[in-house]
PDB file of the backbone (N, CA, C, O) and the ligand in Angstrom, with CONECT records:
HET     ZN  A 101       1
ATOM      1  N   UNK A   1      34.703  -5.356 -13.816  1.00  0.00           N
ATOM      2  CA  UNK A   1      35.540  -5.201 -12.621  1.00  0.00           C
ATOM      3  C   UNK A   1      34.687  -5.464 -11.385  1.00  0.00           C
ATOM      4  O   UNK A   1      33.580  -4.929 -11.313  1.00  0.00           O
ATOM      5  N   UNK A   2      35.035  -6.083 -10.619  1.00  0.00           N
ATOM      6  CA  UNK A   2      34.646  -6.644  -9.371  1.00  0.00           C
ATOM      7  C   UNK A   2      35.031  -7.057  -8.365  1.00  0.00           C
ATOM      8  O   UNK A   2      35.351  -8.245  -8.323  1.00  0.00           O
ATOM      9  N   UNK A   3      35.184  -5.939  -6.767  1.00  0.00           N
ATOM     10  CA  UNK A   3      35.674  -6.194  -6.016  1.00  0.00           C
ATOM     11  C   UNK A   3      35.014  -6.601  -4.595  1.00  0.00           C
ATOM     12  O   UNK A   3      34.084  -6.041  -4.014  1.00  0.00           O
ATOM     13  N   UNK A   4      35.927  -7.987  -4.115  1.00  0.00           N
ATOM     14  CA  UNK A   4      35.081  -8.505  -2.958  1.00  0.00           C
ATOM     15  C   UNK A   4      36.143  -7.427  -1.541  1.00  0.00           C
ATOM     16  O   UNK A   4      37.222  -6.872  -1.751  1.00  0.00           O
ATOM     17  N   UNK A   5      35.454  -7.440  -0.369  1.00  0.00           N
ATOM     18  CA  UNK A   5      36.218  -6.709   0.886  1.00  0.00           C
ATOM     19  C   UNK A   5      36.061  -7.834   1.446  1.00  0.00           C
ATOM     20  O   UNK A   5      34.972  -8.402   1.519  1.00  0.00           O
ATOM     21  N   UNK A   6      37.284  -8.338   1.963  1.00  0.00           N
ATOM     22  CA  UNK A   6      37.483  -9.917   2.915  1.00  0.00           C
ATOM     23  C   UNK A   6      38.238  -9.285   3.843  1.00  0.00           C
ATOM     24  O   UNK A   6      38.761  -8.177   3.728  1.00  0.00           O
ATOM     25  N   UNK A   7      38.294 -10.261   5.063  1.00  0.00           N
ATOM     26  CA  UNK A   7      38.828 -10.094   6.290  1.00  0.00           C
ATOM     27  C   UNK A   7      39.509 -11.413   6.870  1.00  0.00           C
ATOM     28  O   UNK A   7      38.968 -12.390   7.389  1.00  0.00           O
ATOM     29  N   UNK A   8      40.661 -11.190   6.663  1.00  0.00           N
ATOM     30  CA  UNK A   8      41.356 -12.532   7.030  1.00  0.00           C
ATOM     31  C   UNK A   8      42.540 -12.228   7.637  1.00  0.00           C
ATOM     32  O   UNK A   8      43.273 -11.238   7.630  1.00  0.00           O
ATOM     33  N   UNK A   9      42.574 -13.694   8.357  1.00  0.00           N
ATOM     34  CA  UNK A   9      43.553 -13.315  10.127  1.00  0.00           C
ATOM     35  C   UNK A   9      44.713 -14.476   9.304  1.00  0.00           C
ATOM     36  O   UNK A   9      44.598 -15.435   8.541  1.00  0.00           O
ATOM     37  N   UNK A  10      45.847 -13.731   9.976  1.00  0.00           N
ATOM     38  CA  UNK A  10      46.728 -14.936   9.712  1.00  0.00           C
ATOM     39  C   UNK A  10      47.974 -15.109  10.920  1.00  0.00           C
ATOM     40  O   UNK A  10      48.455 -14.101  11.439  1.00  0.00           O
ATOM     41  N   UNK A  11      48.436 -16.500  11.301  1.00  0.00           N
ATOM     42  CA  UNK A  11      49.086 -16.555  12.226  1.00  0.00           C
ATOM     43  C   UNK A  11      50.826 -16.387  11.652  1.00  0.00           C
ATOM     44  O   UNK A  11      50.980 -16.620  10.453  1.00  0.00           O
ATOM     45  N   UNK A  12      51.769 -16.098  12.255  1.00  0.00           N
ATOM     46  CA  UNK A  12      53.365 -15.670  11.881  1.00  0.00           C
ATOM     47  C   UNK A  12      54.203 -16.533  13.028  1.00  0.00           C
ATOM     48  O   UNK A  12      54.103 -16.319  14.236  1.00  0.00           O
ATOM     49  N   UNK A  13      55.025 -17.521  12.438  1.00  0.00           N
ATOM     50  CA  UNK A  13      56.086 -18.099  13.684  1.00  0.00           C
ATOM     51  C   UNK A  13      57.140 -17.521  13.105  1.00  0.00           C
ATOM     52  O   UNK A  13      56.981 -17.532  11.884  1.00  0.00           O
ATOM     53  N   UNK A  14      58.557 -16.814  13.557  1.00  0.00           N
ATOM     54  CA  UNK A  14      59.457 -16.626  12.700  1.00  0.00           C
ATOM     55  C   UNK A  14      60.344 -17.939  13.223  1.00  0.00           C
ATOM     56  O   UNK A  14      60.387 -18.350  14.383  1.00  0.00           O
ATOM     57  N   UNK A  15      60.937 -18.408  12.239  1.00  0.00           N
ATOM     58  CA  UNK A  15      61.925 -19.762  12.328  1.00  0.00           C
ATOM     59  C   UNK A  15      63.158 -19.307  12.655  1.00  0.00           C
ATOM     60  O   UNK A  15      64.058 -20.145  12.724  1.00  0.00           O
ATOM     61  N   UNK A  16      63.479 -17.817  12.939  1.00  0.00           N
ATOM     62  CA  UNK A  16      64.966 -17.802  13.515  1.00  0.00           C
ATOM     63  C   UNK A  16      64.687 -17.368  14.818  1.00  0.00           C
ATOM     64  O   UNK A  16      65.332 -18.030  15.630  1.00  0.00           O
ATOM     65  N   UNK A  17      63.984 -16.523  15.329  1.00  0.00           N
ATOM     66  CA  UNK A  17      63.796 -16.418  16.701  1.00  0.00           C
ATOM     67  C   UNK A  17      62.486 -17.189  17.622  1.00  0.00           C
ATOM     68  O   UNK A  17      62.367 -17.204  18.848  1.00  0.00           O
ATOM     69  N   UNK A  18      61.686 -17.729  16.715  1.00  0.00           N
ATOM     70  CA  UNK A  18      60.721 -18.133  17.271  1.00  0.00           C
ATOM     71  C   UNK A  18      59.210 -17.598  17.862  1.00  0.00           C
ATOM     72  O   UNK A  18      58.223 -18.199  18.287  1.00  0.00           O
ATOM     73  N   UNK A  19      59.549 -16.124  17.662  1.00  0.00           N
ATOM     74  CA  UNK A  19      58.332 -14.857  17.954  1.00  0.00           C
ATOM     75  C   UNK A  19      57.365 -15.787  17.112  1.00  0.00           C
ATOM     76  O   UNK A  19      57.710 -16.571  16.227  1.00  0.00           O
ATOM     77  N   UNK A  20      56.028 -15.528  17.589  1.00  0.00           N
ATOM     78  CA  UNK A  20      55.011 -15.954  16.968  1.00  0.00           C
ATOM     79  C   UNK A  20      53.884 -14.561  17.538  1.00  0.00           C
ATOM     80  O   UNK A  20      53.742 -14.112  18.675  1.00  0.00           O
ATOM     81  N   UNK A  21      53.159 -14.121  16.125  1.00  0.00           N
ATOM     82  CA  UNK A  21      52.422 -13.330  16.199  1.00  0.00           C
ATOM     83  C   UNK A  21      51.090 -13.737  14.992  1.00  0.00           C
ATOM     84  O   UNK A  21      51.064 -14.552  14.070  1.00  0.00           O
ATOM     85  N   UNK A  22      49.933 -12.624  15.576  1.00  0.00           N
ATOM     86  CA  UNK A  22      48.765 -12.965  14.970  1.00  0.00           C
ATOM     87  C   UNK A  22      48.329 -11.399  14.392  1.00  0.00           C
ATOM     88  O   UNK A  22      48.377 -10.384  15.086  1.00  0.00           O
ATOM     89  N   UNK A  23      47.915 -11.450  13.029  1.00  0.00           N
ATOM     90  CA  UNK A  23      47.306 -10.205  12.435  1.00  0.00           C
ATOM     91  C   UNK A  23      46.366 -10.306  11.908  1.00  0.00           C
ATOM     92  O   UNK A  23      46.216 -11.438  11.449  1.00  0.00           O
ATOM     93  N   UNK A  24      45.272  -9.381  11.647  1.00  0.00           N
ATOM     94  CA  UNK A  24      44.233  -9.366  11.018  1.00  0.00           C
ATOM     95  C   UNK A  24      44.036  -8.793   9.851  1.00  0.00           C
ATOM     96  O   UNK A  24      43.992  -7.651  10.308  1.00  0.00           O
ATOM     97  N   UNK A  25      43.865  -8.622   8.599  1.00  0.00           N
ATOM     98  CA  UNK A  25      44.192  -8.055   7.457  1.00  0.00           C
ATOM     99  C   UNK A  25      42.319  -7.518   6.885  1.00  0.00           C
ATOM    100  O   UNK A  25      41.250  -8.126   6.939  1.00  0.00           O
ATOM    101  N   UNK A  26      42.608  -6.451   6.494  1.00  0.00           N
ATOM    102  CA  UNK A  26      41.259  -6.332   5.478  1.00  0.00           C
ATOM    103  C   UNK A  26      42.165  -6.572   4.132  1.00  0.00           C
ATOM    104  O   UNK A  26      43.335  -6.274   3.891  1.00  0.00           O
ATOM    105  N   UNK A  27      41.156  -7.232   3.348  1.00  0.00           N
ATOM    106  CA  UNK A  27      41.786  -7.058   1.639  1.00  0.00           C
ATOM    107  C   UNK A  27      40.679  -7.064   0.772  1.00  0.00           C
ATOM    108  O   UNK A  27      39.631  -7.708   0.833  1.00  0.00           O
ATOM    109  N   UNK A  28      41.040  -6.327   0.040  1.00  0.00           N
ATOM    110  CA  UNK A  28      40.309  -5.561  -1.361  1.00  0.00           C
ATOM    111  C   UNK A  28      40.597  -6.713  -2.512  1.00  0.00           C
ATOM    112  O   UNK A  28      41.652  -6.589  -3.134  1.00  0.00           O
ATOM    113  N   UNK A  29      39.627  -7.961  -2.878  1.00  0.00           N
ATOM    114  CA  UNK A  29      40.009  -8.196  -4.026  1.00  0.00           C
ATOM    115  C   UNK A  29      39.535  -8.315  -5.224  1.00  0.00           C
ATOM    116  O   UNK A  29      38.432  -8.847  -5.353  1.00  0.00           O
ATOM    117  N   UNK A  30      40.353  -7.785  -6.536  1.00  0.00           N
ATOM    118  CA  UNK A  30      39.470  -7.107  -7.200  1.00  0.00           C
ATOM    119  C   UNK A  30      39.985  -7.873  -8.572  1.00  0.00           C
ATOM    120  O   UNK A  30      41.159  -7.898  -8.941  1.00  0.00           O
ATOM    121  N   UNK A  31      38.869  -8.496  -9.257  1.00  0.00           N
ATOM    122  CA  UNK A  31      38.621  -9.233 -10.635  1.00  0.00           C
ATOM    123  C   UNK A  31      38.561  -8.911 -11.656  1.00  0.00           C
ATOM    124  O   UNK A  31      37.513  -8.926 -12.302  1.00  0.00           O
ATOM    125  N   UNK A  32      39.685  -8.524 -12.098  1.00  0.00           N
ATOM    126  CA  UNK A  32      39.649  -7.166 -13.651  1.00  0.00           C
ATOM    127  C   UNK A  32      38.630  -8.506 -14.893  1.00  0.00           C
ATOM    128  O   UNK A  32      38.394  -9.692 -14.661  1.00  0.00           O
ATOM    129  N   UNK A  33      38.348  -7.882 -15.830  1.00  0.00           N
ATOM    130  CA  UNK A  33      37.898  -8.168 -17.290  1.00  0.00           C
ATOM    131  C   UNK A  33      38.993  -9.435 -17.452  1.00  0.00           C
ATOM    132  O   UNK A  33      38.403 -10.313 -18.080  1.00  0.00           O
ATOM    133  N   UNK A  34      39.747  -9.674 -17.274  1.00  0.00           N
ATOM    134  CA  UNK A  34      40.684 -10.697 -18.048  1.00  0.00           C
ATOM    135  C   UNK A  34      40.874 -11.628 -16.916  1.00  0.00           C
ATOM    136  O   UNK A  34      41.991 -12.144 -16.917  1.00  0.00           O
ATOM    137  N   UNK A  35      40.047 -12.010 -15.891  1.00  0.00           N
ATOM    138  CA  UNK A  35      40.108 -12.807 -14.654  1.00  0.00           C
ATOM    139  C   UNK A  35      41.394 -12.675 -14.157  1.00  0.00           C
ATOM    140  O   UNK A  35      42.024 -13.726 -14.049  1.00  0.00           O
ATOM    141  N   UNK A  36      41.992 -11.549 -13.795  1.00  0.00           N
ATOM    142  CA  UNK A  36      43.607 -11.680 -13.520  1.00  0.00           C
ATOM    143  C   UNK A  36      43.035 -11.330 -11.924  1.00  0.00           C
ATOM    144  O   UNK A  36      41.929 -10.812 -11.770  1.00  0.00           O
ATOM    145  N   UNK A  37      43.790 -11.626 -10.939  1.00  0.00           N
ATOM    146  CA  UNK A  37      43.075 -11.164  -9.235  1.00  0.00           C
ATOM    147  C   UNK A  37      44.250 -10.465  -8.944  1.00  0.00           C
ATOM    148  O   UNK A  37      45.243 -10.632  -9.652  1.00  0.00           O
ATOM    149  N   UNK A  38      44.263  -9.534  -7.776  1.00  0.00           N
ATOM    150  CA  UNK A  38      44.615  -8.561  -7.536  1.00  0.00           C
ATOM    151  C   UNK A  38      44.184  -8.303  -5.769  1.00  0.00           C
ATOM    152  O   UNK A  38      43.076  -7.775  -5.679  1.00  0.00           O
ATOM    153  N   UNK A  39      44.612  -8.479  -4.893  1.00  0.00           N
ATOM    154  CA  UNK A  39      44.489  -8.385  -3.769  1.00  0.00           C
ATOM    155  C   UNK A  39      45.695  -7.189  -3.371  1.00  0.00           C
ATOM    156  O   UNK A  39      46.899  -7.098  -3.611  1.00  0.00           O
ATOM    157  N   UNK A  40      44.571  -6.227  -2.544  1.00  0.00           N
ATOM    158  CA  UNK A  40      45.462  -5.321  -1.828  1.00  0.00           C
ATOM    159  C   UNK A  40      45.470  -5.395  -0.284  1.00  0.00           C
ATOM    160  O   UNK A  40      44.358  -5.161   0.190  1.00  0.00           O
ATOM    161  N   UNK A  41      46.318  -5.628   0.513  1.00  0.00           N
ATOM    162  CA  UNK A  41      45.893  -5.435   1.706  1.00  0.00           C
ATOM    163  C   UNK A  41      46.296  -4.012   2.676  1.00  0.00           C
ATOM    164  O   UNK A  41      46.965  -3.027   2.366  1.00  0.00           O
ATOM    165  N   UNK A  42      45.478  -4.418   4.176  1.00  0.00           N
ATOM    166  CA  UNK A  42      45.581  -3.422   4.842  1.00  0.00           C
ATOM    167  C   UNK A  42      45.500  -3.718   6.424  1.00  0.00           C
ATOM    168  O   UNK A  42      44.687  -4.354   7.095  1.00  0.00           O
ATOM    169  N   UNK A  43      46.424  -3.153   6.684  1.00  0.00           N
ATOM    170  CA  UNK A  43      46.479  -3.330   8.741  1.00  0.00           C
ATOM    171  C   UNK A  43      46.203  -2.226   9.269  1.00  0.00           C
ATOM    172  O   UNK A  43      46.975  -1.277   9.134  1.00  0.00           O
ATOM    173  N   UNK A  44      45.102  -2.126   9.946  1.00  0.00           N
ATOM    174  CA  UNK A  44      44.773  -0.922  10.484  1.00  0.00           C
ATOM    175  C   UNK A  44      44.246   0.256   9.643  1.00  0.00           C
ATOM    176  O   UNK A  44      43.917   1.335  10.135  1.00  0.00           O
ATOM    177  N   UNK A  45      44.197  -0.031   8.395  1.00  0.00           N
ATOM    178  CA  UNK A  45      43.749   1.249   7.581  1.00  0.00           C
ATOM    179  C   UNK A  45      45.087   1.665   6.679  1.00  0.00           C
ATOM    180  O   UNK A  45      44.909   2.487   5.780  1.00  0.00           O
ATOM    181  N   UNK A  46      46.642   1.033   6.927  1.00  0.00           N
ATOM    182  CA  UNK A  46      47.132   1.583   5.905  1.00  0.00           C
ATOM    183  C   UNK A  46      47.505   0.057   5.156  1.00  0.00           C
ATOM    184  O   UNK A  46      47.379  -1.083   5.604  1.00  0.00           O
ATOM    185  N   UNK A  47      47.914   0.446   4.092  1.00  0.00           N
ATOM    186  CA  UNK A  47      48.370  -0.546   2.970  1.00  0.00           C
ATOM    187  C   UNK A  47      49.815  -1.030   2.910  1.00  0.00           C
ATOM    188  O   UNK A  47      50.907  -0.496   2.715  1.00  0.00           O
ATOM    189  N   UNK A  48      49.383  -2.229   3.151  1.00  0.00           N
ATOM    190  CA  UNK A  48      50.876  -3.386   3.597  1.00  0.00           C
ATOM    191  C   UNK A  48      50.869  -4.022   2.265  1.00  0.00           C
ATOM    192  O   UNK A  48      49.943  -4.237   1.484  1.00  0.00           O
ATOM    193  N   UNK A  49      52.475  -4.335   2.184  1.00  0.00           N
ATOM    194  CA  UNK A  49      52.749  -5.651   1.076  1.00  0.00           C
ATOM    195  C   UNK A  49      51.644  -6.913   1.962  1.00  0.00           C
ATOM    196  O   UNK A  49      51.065  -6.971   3.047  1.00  0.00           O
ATOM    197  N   UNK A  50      51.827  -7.917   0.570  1.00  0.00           N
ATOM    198  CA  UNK A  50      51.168  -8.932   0.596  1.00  0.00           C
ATOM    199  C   UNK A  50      52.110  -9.896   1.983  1.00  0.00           C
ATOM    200  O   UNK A  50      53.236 -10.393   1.948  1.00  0.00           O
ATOM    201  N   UNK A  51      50.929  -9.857   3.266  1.00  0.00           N
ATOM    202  CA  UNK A  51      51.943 -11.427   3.982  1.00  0.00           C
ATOM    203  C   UNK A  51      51.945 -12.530   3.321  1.00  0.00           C
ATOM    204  O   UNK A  51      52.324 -13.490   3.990  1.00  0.00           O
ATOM    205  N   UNK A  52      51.772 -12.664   2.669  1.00  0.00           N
ATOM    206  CA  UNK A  52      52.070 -13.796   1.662  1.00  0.00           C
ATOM    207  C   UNK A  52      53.519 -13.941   1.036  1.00  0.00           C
ATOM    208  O   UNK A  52      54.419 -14.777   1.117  1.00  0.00           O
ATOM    209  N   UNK A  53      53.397 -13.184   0.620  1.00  0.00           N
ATOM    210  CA  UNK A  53      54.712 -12.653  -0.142  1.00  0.00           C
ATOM    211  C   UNK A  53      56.377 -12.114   0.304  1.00  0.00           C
ATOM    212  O   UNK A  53      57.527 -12.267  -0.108  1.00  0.00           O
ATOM    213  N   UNK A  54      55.641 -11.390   1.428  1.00  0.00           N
ATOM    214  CA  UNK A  54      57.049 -10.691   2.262  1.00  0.00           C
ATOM    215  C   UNK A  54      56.890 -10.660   3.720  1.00  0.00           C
ATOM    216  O   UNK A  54      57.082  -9.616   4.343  1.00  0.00           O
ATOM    217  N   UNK A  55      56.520 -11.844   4.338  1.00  0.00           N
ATOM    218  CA  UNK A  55      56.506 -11.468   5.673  1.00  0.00           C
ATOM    219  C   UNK A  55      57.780 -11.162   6.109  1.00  0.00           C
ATOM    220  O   UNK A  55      58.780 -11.492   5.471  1.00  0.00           O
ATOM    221  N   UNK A  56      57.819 -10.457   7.320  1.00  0.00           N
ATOM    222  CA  UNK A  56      59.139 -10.592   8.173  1.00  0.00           C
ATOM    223  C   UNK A  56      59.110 -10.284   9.517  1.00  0.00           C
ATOM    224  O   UNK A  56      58.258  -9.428   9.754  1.00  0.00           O
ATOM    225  N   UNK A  57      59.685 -10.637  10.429  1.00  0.00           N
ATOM    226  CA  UNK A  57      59.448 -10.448  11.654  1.00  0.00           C
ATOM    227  C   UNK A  57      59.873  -9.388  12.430  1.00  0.00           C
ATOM    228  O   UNK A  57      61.018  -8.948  12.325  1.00  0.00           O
ATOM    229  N   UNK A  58      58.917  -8.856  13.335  1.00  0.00           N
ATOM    230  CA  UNK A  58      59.045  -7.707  14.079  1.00  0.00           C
ATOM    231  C   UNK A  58      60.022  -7.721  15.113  1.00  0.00           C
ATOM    232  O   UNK A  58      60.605  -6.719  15.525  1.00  0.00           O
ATOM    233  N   UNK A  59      60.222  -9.139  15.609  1.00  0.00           N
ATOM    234  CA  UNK A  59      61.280  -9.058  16.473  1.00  0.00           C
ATOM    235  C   UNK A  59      62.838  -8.660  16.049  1.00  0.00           C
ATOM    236  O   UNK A  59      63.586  -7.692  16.191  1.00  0.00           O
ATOM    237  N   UNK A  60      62.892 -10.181  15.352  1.00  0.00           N
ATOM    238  CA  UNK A  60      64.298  -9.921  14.494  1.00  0.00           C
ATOM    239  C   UNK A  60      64.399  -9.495  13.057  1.00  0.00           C
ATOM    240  O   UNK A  60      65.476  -9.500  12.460  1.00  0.00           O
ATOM    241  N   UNK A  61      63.472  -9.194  12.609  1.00  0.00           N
ATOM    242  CA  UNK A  61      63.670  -8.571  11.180  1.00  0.00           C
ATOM    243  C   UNK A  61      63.940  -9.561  10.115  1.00  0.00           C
ATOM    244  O   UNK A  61      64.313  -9.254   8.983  1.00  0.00           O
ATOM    245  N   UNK A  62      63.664 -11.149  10.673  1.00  0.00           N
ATOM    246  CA  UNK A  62      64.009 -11.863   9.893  1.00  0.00           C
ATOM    247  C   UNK A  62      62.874 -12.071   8.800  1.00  0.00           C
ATOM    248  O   UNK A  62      61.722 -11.720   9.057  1.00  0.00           O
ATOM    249  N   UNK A  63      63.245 -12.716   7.431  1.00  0.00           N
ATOM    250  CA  UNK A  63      62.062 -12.895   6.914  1.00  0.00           C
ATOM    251  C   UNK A  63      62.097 -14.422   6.540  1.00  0.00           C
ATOM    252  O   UNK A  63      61.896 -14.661   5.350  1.00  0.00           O
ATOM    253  N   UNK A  64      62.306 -15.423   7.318  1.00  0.00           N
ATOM    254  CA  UNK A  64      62.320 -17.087   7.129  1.00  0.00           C
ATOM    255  C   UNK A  64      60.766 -16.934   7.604  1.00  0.00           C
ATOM    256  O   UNK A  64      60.931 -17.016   8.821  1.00  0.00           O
ATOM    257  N   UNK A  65      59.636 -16.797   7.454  1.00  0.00           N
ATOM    258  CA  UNK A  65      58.271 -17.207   8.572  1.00  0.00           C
ATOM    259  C   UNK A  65      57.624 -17.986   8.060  1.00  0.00           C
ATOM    260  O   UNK A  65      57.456 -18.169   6.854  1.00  0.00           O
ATOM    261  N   UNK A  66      57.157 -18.573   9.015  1.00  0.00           N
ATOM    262  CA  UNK A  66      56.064 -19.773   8.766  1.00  0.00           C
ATOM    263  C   UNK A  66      54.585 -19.154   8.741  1.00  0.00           C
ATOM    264  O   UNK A  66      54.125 -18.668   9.775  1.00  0.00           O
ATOM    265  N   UNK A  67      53.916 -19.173   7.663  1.00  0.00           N
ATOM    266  CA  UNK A  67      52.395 -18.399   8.507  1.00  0.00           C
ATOM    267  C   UNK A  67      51.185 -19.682   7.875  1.00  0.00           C
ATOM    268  O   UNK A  67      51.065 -20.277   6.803  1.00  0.00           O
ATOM    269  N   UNK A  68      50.575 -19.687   8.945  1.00  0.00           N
ATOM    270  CA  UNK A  68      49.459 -20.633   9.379  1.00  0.00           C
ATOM    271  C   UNK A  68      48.197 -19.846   9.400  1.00  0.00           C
ATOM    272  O   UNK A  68      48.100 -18.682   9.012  1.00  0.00           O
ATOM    273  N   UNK A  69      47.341 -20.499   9.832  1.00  0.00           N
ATOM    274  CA  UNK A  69      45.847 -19.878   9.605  1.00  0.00           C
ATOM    275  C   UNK A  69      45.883 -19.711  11.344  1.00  0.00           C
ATOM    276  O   UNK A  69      46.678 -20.193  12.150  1.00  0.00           O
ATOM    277  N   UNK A  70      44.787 -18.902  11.541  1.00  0.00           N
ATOM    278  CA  UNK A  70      45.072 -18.137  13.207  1.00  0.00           C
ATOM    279  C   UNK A  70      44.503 -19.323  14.608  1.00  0.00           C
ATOM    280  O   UNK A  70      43.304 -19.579  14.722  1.00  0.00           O
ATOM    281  N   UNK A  71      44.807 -19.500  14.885  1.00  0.00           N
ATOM    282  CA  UNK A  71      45.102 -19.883  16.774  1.00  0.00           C
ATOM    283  C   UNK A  71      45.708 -21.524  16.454  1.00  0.00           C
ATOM    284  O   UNK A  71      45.225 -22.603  16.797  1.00  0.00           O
ATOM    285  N   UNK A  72      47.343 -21.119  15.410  1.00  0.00           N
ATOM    286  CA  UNK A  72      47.816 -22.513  15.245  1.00  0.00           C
ATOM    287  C   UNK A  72      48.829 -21.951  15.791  1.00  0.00           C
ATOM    288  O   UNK A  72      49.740 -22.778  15.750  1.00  0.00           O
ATOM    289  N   UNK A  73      49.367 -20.500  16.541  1.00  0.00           N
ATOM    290  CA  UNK A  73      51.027 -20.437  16.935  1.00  0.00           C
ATOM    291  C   UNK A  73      51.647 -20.982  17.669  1.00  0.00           C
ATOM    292  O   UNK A  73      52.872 -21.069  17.598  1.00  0.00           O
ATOM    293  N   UNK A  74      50.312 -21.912  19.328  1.00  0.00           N
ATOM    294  CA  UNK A  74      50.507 -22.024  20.231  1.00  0.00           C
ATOM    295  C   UNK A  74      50.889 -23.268  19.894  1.00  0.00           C
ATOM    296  O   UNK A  74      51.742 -23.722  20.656  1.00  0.00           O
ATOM    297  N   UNK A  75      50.588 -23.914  19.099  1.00  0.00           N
ATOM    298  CA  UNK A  75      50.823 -25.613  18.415  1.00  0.00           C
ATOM    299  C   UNK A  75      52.068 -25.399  18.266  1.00  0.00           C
ATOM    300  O   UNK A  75      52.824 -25.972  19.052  1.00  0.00           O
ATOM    301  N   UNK A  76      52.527 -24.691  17.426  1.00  0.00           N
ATOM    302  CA  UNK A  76      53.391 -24.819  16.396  1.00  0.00           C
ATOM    303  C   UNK A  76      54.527 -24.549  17.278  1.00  0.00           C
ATOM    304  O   UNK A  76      55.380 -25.426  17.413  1.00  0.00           O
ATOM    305  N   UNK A  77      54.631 -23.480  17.867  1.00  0.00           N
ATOM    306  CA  UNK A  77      55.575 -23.662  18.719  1.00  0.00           C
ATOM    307  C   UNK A  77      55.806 -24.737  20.052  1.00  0.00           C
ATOM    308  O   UNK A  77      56.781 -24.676  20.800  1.00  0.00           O
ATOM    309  N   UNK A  78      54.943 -25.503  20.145  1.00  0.00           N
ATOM    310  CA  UNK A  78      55.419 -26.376  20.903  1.00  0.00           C
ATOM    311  C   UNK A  78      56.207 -27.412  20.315  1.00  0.00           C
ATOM    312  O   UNK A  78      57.025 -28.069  20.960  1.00  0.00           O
ATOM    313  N   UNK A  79      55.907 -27.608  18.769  1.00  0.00           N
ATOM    314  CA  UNK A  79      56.451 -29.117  18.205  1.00  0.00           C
ATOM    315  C   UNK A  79      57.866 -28.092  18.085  1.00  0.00           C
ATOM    316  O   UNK A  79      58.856 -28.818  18.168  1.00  0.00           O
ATOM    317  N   UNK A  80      58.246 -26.677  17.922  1.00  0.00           N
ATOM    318  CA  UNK A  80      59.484 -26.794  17.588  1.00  0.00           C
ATOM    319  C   UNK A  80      60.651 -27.436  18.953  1.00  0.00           C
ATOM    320  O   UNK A  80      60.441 -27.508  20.164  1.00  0.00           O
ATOM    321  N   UNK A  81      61.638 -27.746  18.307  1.00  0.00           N
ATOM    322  CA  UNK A  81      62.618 -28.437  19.042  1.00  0.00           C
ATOM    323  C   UNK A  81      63.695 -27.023  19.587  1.00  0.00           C
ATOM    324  O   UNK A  81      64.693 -27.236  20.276  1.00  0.00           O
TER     325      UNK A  81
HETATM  326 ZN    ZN A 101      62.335 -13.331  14.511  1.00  0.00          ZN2+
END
């Protein structure tokens, strides 16, 4: 068993309102005996689902999001129409 502590930022556009936000995540990931991976994350110290998996937006609660790697929101929202 073997776990790495990573720190990774990720950027959020939501596609129905357009909010764009930036978070920083710690994650725990941890390499059982049977190479299966296992990432837990955390904002601020408590334990969030995976943004990967379930983002949704703080504004509208939507969960359509686009997420990018961090200082792409300002792009991204310009190409939208
Ligand atoms: Zn939204």
């Amino acid at each position: 068993m073997h776990t790495d502590h990573v720190q990774r930022s990720y950027s959020f556009v939501c596609l129905d309102c357009g909010h764009g936000w930036e978070d920083t995540y710690d994650i725990d990931v941890t390499m059982d005996e049977h190479a299966r991976i296992t990432a837990v994350y955390r904002l601020d110290g408590r334990r969030v689902p995976s943004p990967l998996q379930s983002p949704y937006c703080p504004a509208c609660e939507n969960h359509k999001i686009r997420i990018m790697r961090p200082g792409r929101v300002a792009t991204a929202r310009r190409h939208e129409k």
